[in-house]
C-alpha positions in Angstrom: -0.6 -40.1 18.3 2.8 -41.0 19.1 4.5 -42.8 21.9 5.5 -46.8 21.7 2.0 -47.8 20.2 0.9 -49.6 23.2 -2.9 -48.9 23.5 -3.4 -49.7 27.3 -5.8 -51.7 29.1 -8.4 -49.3 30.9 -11.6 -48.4 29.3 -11.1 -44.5 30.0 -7.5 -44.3 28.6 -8.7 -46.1 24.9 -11.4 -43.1 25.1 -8.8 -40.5 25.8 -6.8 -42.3 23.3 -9.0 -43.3 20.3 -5.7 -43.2 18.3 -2.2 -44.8 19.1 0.1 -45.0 16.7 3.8 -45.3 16.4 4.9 -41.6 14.5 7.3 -44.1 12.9 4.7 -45.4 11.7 3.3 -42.5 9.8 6.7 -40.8 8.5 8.9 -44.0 8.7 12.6 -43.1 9.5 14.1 -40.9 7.2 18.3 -41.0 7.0 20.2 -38.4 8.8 21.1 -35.9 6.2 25.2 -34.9 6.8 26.6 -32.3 5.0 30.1 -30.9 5.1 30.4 -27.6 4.2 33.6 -25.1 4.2 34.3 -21.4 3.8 35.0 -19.9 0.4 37.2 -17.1 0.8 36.3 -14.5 -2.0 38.3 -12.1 -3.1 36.7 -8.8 -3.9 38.2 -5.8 -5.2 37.5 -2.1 -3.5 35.1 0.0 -4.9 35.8 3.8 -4.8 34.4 6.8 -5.5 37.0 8.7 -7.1 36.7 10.2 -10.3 32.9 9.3 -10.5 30.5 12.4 -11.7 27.7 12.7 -9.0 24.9 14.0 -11.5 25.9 11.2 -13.1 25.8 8.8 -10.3 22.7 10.1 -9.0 20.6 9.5 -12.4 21.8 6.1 -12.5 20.9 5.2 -8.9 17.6 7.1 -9.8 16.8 4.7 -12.9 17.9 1.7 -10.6 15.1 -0.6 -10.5 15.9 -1.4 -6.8 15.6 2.2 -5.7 13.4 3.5 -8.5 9.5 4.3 -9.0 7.2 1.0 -8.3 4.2 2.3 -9.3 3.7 0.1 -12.3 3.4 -2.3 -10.1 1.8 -1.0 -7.0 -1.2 0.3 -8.7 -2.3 -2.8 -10.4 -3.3 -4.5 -7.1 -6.2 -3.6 -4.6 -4.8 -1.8 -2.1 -8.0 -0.9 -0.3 -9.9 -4.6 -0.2 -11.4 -4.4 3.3 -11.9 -0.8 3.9 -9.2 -1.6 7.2 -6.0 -0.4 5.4 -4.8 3.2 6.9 -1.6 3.3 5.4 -0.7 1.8 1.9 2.3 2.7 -0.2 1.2 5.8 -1.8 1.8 8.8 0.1 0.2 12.3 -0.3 -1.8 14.9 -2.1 0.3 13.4 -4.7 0.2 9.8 -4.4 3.7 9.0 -4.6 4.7 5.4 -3.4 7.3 5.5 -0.4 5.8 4.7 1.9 8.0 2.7 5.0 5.3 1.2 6.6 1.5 -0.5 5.7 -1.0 -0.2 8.5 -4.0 -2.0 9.0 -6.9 -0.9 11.6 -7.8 -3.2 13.5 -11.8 -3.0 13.3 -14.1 -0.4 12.1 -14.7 1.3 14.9 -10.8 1.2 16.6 -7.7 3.2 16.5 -5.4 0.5 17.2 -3.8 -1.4 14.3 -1.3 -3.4 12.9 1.9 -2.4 11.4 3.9 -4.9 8.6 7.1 -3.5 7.3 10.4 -5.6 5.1 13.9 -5.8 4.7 16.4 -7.5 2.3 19.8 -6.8 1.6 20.6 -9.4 -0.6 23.7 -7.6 -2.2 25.5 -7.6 0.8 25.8 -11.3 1.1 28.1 -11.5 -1.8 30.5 -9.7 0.9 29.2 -10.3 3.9 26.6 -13.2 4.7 26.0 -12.5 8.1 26.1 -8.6 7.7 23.5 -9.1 5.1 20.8 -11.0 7.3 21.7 -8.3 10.3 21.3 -5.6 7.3 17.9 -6.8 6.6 16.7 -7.1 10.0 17.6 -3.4 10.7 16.4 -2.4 7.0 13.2 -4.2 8.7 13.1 -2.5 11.9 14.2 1.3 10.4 11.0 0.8 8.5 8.2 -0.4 10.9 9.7 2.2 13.3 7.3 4.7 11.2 4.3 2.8 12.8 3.0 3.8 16.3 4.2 0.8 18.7 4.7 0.8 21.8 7.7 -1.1 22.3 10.4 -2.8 20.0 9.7 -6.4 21.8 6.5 -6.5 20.5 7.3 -6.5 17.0 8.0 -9.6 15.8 9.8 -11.0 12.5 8.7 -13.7 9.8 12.0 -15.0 8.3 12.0 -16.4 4.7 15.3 -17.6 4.2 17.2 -18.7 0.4 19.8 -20.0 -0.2 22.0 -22.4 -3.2 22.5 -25.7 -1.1 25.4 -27.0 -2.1 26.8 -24.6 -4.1 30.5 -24.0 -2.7 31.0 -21.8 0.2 27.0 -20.8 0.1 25.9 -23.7 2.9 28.7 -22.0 5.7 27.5 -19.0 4.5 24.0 -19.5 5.7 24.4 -21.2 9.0 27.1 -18.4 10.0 24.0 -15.5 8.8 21.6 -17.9 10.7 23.7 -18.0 14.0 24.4 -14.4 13.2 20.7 -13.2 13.8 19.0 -15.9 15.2 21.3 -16.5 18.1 22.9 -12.9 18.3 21.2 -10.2 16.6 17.8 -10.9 17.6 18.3 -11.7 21.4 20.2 -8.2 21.7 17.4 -6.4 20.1 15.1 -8.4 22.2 12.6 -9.4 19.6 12.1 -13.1 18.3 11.6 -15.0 14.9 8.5 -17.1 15.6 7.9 -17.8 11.6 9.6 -18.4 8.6 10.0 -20.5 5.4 13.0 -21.7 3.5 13.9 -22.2 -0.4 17.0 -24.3 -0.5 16.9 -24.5 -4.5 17.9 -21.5 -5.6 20.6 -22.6 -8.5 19.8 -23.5 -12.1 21.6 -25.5 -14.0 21.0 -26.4 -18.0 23.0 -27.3 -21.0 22.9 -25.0 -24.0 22.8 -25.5 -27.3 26.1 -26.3 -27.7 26.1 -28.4 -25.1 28.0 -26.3 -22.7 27.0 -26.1 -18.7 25.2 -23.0 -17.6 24.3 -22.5 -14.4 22.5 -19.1 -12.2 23.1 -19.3 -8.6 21.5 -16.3 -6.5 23.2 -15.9 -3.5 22.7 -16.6 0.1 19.5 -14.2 0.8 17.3 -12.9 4.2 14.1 -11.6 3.6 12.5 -10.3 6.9 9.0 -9.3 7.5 8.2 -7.3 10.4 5.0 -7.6 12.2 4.1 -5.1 15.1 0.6 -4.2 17.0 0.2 -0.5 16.2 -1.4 1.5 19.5 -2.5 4.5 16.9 -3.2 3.9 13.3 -3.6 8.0 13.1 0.2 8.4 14.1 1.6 6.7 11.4 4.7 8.7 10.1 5.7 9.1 6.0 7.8 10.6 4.1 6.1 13.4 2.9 7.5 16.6 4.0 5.3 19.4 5.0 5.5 22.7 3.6 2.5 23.9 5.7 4.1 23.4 9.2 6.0 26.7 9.0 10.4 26.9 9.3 11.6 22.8 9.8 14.6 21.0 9.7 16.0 18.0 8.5 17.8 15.8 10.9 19.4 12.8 10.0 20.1 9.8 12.4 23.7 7.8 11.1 23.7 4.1 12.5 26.5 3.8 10.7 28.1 6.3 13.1 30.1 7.6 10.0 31.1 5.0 8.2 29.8 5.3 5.0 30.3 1.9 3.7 30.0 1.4 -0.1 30.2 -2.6 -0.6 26.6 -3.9 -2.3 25.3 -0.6 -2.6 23.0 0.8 -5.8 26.1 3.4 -6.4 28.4 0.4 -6.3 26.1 -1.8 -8.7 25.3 0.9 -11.9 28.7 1.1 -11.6 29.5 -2.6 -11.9 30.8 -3.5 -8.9 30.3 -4.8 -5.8 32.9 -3.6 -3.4 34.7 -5.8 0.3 33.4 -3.5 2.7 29.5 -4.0 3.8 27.6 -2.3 6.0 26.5 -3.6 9.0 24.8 -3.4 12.2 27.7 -3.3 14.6 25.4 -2.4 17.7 22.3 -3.1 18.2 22.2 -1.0 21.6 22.3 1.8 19.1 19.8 0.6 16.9 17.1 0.0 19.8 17.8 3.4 20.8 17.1 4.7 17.7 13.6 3.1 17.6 12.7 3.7 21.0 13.4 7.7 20.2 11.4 7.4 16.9 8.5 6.5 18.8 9.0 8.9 21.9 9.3 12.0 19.1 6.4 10.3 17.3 3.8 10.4 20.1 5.0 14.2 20.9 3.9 15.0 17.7 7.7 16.4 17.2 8.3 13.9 13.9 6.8 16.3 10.9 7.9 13.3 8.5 10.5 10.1 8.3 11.8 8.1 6.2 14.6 5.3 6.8 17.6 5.2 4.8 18.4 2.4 2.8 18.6 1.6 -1.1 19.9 4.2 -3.1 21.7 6.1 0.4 20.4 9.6 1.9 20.2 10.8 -1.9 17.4 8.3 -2.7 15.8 9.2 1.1 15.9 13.2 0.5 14.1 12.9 -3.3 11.8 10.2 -2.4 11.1 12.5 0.6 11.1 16.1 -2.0 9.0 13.8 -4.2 6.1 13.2 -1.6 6.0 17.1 -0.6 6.7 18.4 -3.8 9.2 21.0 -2.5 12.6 22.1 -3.0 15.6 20.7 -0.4 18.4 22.1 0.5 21.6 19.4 2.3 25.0 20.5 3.5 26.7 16.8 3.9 29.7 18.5 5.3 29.7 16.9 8.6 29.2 13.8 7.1 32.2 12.9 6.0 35.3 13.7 3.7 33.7 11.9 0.3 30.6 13.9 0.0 29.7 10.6 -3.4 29.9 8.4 0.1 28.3 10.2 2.4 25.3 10.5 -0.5 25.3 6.9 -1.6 26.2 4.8 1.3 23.6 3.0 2.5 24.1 2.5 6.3 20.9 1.7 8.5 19.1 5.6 9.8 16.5 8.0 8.9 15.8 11.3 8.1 13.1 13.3 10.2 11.4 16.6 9.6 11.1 18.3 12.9 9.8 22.2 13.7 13.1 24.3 13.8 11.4 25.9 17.2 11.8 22.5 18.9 15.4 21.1 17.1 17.1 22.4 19.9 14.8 20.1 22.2 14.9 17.4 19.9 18.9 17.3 19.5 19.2 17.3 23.6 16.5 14.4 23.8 19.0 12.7 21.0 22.0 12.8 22.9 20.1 11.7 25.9 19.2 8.8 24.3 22.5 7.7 23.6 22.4 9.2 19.4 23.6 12.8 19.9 26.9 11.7 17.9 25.0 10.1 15.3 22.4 13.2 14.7 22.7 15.8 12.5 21.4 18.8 11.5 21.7 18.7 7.4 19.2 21.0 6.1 15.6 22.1 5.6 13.1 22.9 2.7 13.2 25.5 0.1 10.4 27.4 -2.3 12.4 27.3 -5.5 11.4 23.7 -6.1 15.3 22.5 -6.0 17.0 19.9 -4.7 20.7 20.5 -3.7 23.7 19.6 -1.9 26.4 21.1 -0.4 29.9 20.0 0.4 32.3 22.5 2.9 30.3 25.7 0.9 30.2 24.1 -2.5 27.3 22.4 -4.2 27.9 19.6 -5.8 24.5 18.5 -6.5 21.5 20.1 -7.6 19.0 19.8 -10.2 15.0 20.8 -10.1 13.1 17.9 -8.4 11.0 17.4 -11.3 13.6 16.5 -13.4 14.7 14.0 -10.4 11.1 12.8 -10.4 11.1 12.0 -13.9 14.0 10.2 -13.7 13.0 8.2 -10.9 9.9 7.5 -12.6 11.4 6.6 -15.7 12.2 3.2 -15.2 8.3 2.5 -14.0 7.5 4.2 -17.5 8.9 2.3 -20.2 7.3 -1.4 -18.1 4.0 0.3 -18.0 4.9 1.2 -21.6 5.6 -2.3 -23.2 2.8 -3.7 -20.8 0.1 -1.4 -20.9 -1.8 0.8 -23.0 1.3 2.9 -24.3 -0.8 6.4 -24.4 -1.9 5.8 -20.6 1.8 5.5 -19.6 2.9 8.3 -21.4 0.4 10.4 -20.2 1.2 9.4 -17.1 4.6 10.0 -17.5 4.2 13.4 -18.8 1.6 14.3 -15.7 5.2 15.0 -13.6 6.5 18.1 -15.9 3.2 20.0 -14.6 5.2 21.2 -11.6 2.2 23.2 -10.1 -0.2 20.1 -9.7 -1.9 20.9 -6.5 -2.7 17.8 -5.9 -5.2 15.8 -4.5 -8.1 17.9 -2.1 -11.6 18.2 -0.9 -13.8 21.0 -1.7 -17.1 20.4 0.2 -20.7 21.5 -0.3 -21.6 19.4 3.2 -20.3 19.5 6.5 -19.1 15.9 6.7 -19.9 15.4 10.7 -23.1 16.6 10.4 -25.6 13.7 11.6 -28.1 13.9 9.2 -29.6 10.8 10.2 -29.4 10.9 13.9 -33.0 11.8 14.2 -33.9 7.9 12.6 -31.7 6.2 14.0 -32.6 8.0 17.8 -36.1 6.5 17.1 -33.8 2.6 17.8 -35.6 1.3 14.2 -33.1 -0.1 12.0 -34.6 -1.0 8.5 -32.9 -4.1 6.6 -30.2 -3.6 3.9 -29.4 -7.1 2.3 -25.4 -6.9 1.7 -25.8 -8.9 -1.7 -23.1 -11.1 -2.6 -21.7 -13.7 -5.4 -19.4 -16.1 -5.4 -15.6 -13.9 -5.8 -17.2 -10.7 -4.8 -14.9 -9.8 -1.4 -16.2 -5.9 -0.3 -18.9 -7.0 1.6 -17.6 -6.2 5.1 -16.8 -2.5 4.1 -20.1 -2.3 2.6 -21.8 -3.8 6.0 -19.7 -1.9 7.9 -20.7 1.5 6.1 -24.5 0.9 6.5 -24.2 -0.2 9.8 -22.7 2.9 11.3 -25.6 5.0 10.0 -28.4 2.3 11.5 -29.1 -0.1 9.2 -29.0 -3.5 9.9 -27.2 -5.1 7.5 -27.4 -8.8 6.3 -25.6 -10.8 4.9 -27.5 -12.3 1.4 -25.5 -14.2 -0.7 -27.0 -15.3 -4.4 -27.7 -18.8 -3.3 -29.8 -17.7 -0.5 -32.4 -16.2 -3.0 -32.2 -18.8 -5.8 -33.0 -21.4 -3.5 -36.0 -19.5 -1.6 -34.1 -18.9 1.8 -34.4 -15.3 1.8 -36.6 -12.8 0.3 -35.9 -9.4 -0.6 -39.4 -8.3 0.1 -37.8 -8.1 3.7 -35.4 -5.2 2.9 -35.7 -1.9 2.3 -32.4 -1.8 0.3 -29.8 -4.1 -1.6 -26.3 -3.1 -1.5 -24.5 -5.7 -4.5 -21.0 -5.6 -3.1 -17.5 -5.4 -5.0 -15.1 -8.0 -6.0 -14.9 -10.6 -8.9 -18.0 -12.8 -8.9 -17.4 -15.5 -11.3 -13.7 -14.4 -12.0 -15.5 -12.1 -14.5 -15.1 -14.7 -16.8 -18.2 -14.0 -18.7 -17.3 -9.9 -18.5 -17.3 -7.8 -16.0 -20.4 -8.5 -13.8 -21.9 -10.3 -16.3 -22.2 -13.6 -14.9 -23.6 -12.0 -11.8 -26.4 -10.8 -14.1 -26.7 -14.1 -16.0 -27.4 -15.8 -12.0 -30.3 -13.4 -12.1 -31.5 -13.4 -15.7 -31.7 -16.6 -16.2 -33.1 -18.0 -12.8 -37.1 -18.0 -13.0 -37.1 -17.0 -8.9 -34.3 -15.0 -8.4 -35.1 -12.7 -11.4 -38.8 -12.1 -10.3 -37.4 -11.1 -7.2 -34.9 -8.8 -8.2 -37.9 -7.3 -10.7 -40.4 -7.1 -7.9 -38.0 -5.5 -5.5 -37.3 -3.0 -7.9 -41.0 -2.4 -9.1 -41.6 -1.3 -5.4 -41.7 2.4 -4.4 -40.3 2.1 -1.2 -36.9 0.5 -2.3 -33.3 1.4 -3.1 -30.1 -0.3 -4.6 -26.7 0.6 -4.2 -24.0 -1.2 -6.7 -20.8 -0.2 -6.4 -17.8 -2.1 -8.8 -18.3 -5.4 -9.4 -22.2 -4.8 -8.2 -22.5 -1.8 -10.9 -21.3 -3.8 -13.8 -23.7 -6.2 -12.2 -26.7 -3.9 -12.1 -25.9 -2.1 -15.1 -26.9 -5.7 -16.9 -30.1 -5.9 -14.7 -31.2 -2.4 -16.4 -33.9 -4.2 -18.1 -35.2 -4.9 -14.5 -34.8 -1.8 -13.3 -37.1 1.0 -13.8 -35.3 4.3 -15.5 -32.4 2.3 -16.0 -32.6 2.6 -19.8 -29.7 5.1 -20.4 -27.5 2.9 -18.2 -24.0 2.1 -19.9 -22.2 -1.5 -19.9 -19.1 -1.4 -18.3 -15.9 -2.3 -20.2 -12.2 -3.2 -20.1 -10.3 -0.4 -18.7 -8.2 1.9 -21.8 -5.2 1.3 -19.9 -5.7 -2.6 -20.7 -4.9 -2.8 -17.1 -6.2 -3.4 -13.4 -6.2 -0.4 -12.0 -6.2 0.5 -7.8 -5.5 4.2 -7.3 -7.0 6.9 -5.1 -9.0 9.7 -8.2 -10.5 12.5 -7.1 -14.6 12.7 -8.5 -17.3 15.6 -8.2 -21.0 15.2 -7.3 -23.1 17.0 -10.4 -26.7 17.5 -9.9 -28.5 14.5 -10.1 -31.6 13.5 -8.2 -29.6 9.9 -6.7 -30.9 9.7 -3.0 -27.3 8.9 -1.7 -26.0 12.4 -3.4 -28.7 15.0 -1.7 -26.9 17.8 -0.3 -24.0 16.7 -2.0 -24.1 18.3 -5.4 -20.6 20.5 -6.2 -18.8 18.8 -4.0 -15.2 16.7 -4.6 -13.2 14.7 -3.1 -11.0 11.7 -3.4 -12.3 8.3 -3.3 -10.5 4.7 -4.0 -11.1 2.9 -7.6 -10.2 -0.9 -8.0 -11.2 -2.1 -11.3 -10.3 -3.9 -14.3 -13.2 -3.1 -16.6 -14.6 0.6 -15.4 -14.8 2.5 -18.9 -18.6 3.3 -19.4 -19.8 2.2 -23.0 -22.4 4.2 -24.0 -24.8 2.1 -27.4 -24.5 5.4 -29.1 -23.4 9.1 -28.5 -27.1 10.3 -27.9 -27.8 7.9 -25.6 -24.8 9.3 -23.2 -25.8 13.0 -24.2 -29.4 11.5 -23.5 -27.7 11.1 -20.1 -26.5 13.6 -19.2 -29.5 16.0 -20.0 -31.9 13.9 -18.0 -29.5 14.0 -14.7 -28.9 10.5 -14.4 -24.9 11.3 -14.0 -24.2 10.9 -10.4 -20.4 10.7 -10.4 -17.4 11.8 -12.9 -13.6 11.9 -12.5 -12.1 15.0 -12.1 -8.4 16.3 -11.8 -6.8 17.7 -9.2 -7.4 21.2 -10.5 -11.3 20.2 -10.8 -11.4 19.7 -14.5 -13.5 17.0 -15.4 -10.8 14.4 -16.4 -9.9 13.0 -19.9 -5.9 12.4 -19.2 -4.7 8.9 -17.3 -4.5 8.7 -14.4 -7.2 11.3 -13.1 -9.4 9.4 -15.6 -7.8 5.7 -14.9 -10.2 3.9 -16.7 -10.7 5.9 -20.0 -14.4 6.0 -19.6 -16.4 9.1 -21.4 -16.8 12.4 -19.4 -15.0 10.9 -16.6 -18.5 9.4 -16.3 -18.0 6.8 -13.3 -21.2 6.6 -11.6 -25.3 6.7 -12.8 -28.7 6.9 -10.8 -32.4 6.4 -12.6 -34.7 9.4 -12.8 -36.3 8.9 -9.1 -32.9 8.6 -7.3 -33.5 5.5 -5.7 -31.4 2.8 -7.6 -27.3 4.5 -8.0 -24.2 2.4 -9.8 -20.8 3.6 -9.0 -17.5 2.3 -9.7 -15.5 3.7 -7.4 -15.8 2.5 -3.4 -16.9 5.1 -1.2 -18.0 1.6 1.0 -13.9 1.5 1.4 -12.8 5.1 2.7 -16.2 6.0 4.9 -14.2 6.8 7.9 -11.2 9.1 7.5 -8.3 7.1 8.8 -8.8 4.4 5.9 -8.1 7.6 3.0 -4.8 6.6 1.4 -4.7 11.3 1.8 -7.4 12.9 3.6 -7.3 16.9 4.7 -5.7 17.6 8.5 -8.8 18.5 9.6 -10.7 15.5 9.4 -12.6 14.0 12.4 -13.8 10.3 12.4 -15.9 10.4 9.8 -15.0 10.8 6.1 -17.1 12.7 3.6 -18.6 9.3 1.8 -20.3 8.5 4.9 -22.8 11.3 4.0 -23.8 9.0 1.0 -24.8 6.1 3.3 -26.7 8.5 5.9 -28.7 10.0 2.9 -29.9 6.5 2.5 -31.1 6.0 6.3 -33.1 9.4 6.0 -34.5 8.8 2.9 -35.5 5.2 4.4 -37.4 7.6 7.5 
């Protein structure tokens, strides 16, 4: 397609050529668009810090939605879909989201990985358009830097730019930021922009009432996505520090080489104002250092924890970072600068890193090697008295118990989950933080998790068939193949229509795994047109009711497949006592890493498992067991058929949100029948069956997580 139109004469070239057309043809000819576009000059006043009250400023910033707590939003979407995700934004025994970097695995069975990191500094554009897209792209680079890659060319950038066309000023605004990292930036750093969208629209304009012109106009705006092949998905850095590493240090890396510009900055903004003086990347030599000594200190295991510095300044980067590793810090900012409120606020590109004090030394001369010994410095290291300070030439002029920071920080999240959610949950929630000796998440085991308990069946090369059962908007079934693969099975893929229309029969299988996800939207409730497919359907519910009848059978439903199976109970035998599954008490989706205990219960997948917790992912909107009556869930309990509750993190069985997120009874989250073989579960052990894909797991860890145990149970109760 394309050319002049003419088709030729020859035989071959009309084959080669089955279609010639004119692209004129097809698009016809557009005009030329011209626009002329000028400068604006805007005049800004200064912004300063004097006579501003720094506990003051530094709950303001805190409650800043820019820099504040996400989790009411994180936590209402599946972070764990695919069983592939290593690093999500939640980090820690605690689970708190700040994290720099996500990381995806790149198969099953690999190490290797991809990193995706962002950056925006939209504020900075009302000062400084092109500093603002160089801003972003650093923000962007400071971030993925936390990721194990091997070089900064490989990482490459999506850009998505917006901008007001039209609106005065705003048009030479974006071509200078264009020129700026496009033709500059980018080419000095040596990476490239290979993607990208644009939104040109962004400018309102309506009449009120009265008839008078409004109009919103959001400035010029960058939004860069960083994309980077990760060589170790176990080497990802975060920001939690480590109080188990022995004496550390806190070094921070200034890009800004001092500067400690205030202009767009969250200090600036709860404040008002804006400020004339951005920050900015004014070297980029500097800046590729910086990540090429990231990933050197990274690989030498010398970078304890990291985290970049950007909305909110080094005080955001220090709590966030005190938040993570619930500790005490202790700053001296006195070689930062004059203006300790700037040196605090300013939100130049750098990091901070926790590094052994045994090796600073090393670490400070490997700095200054690189080129960043006058940007490093020494600022501090961890304390037990659960503080957060900072000092200023001897004198603190900061300090307040990280709690108290925490619930500040968290505030913000609080009073959205409040007006959106269940208002009990949130404040629960809330109130979870002022319990300033929560250990956190952990694994107590009653197994040795890297003990081959099937090794002896699957040395024998026989692989029995598990059907990985599937409806239309169910998406687990990869993890859930994956899981029963590794412990030799051969899994196959079954979908619903398969079995309705007489393509496959489960009296080939030895198990049916009915997977995760949202099979008819949940429409109908949850799982329950899944069920309906089956109920209703002459062949596919005698087939379900003979596999079941059998004695050499199992089932495993996990999520959407136990709200599924929970509705087949009339099918299944000893599946009387089984609950229906319900909308969640928070009246919200809810994706979280909980921490469950095994009790005794004679499930096949549980043997040798019985005592034992340890986190595991949930990812459900409708979780909370409904019981027809209170003896039928005591009825329950006394014949065993529990296989699963929520407990918290001191190993209390769980009636407070979140260690309970869905609100269900007894932290009751998983059932078997009376012979073990057919087990419901909401949570997804399918999702975090190898170590590396645990949002927290223990140091200790090999390959294999403990919730493989559950699928290697199956392939020796199989023989």
């Amino acid at each position: 397609m394309g050319g002049n139109g003419e088709g030729g004469g020859a035989e071959a070239e009309r084959r080669a050529r089955p279609i010639d057309l004119d692209l004129d043809i097809i698009f016809g000819k557009p005009p030329r668009m011209l626009r002329d576009v000028r400068h604006v000059k805007r005049k800004l006043g200064t912004f300063s810090t004097k006579g501003i009250d720094l506990r003051d400023a530094a709950y303001r910033v805190l409650r800043l939605p820019a820099v504040a707590d996400k989790t009411f939003l994180i936590t209402i979407g599946d972070r764990s879909v695919g069983g592939l995700v290593a690093r999500d934004q939640m980090v820690g025994p605690w689970q708190v989201p700040v994290a720099d970097v996500a990381v995806t695995a790149s198969s099953f069975q690999a190490y290797t990985g991809e990193a995706m990191a962002m950056g925006e500094r939209t504020p900075l554009a009302l000062i400084d358009g092109p500093a603002s897209g160089r801003m972003a792209i650093g923000e962007a680079l400071t971030n993925i830097a936390a990721g194990r890659i091997r070089a900064l060319p490989d990482v490459k950038l999506s850009a998505n730019w917006m901008a007001p066309a039209g609106h005065p000023g705003e048009d030479a605004i974006l071509y200078d930021t264009v020129r700026a990292v496009a033709l500059e930036l980018c080419p000095a750093l040596g990476i490239s922009i290979p993607v990208g969208k644009d939104s040109m629209s962004m400018k309102t304009v309506w009449h009120d009432a009265s008839g008078e012109r409004r109009e919103v106009t959001a400035p010029v705006s960058l939004v860069v996505s960083a994309f980077a092949p990760v060589a170790d998905i176990r080497k990802t850095l975060t920001p939690q520090l480590r109080t188990d590493r022995g004496d550390t240090d806190l070094i921070l890396v200034d890009l800004g080489k001092g500067k400690n510009r205030l202009g767009g900055s969250a200090l600036a903004q709860v404040y008002g104002a804006v400020g004339n003086d951005a920050p900015d990347v004014d070297d980029p030599r500097v800046l590729r250092l910086f990540f090429h000594i990231i990933q050197a200190l990274n690989e030498l295991g010398l970078a304890l924890a990291y985290h970049d510095r950007s909305d909110g300044g080094l005080f955001a980067t220090i709590c966030e970072m005190a938040f993570a590793g619930h500790t005490g810090v202790r700053i001296d900012l006195t070689a930062l600068g004059r203006d300790p409120a700037a040196a605090l606020f300013s939100e130049e590109l750098g990091a901070v890193l926790q590094v052994p004090r045994a090796r600073s030394e090393g670490i400070f001369g490997a700095l200054k090697k690189a080129g960043l010994g006058r940007q490093s410095y020494l600022i501090g290291t961890l304390t037990d008295d659960d503080i957060v300070s900072f000092q200023h030439k001897g004198k603190d002029v900061f300090y307040d118990a990280r709690a108290n920071l925490h619930r500040a920080w968290s505030e913000t999240s609080f009073h959205m989950q409040r007006l959106r959610d269940n208002p009990q949950c949130a404040q629960e929630e809330y109130d979870r933080l002022l319990d300033i000796k929560d250990p956190g998440l952990s694994a107590q085991l009653t197994f040795e998790p890297n003990d081959k308990v099937a090794a002896p069946f699957i040395g024998r090369g026989a692989r029995p068939r598990v059907a990985i059962l599937r409806e239309q908007g169910v998406n687990g079934q990869l993890e859930m193949a994956a899981a029963f693969d590794r412990v030799g099975f051969a899994a196959v893929d079954v979908t619903m229509s398969d079995v309705v229309e007489g393509r496959i029969a489960l009296t080939d299988f030895k198990g049916v795994a009915a997977c995760g996800g949202f099979s008819y939207g949940d429409v109908l409730g949850a799982g329950e047109g899944w069920a309906k497919s089956i109920l209703f359907n002459a062949r596919a519910r005698d087939e379900f009711a003979a596999f079941f009848a059998r004695s050499d059978s199992f089932a495993l439903g996990v999520c959407n497949g136990c709200q599924m199976m929970s509705n087949l109970r009339e099918l299944i035998p000893g599946a009387a006592l089984w609950p229906h599954f319900v909308r969640n008490l928070s009246e919200q989706y809810e994706a979280r890493v909980c921490r469950v205990q095994v009790p005794e219960n004679p499930s096949l997948f549980f043997r040798g498992m019985t005592g034992s917790m340890m986190p595991i992912v949930v990812a459900h909107g409708e979780g909370r067991a409904e019981f027809r009556s209170e003896a039928q869930l005591q009825q329950a309990i006394l014949e065993k058929q529990v296989a699963l509750c929520f407990v918290d993190n001191r190993g209390e069985l769980a009636r407070t949100y979140p260690y309970n997120p869905n609100g269900t009874p007894l932290g009751i989250t998983g059932l078997t029948t009376a012979d073990g073989r057919f087990t419901i579960l909401m949570p997804h052990p399918e999702r975090v069956f190898r170590t590396v894909a645990n949002s927290w797991h223990p140091e200790e860890c090999g390959e294999d997580g403990p919730w493989l145990r559950m699928f290697r149970n199956a392939r020796v109760w199989v023989g």
